[in-house]
N, C-alpha and C positions, 0 to 999 in steps of 0.2 A: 691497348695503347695508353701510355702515361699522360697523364695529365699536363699540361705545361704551367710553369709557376709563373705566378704573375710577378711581376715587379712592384714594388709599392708606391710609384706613380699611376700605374694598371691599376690598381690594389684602389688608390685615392679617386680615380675616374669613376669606376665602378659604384663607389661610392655614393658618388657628386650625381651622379645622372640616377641611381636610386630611388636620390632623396627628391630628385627632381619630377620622377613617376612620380612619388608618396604626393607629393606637394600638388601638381594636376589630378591625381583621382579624389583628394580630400576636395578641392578648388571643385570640383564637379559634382561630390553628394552620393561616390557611388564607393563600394567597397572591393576590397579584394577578388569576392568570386565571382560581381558582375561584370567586372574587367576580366575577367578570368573567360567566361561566358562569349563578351563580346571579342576579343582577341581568339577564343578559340585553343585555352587552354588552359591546364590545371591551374587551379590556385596555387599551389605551390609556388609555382614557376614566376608567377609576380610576385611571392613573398621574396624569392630569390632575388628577383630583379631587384625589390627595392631596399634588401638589405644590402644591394651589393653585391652578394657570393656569386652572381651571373649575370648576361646580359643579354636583353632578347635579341635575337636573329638579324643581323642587321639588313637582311634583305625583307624585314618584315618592319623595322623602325619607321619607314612612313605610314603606315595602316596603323602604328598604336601611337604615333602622332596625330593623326585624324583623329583616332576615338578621343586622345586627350584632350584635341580641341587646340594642342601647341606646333609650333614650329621645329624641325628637326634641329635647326640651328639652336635655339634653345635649348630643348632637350640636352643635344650633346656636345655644347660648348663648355668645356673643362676648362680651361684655361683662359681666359678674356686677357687681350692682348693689345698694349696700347703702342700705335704705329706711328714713330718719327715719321710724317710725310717728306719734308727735306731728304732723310737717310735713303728712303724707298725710293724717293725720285732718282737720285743720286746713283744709286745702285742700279735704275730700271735705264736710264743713260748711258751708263760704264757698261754694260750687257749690248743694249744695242749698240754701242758702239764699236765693240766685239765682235759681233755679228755683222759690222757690215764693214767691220776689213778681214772678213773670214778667219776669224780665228772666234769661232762655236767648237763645238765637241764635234761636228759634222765636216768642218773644213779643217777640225784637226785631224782626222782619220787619215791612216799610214798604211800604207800598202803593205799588202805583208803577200809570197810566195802561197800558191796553196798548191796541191798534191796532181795540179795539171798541169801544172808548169804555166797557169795564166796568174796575175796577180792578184788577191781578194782583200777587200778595203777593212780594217780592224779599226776600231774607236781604240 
């Protein structure tokens, strides 16, 4: 199976959350093959991680945020996002308000014929 290319925002994540391992196991006194050790897996594979070329398992990302001692949010917050509260209120408003003269994606749904001759509901 082919590999899939990452993007080079992918490419800059990767990266970011790397340098973020590097930065917790240096923070903690321990090196590459003791992490290696306690996560349960070659060294290599954290060299990977923290150069970037990969990234651990993400159904395993809470267990190497425990050994690091950080928060997953930490860990893999790429991007830190600063929120107009006004804009969000505004928009969380104009939604509910949407919502409650039925017009959601759900009270937009359109009957459409199906192959019984009864009608079945299509978003």
């Amino acid at each position: 199976m082919p590999r899939k290319k990452t993007s080079p925002q992918e490419r800059a994540a990767q990266i970011l959350i790397g340098g973020r391992i590097t930065q917790a196991r240096e923070r903690l006194g321990v090196n590459k093959q003791q992490l290696a050790w306690a996560f349960g897996v070659k060294r290599q594979a954290v060299q990977f991680w923290e150069r970037g070329a990969n990234l651990p398992p993400s159904d395993e990302i809470p267990k190497l945020c425990r050994l690091l001692g950080i928060d997953a949010n930490e860990l893999l917050d790429v991007s830190p996002q600063i929120y107009d509260r006004e804009a969000l209120r505004g928009n969380l408003l104009r939604l509910a308000e949407r919502g409650r003269n039925g017009s959601t994606r759900e009270g937009m749904a359109r009957k459409v014929p199906s192959k019984r001759g009864r009608p079945a509901l299509r978003a």
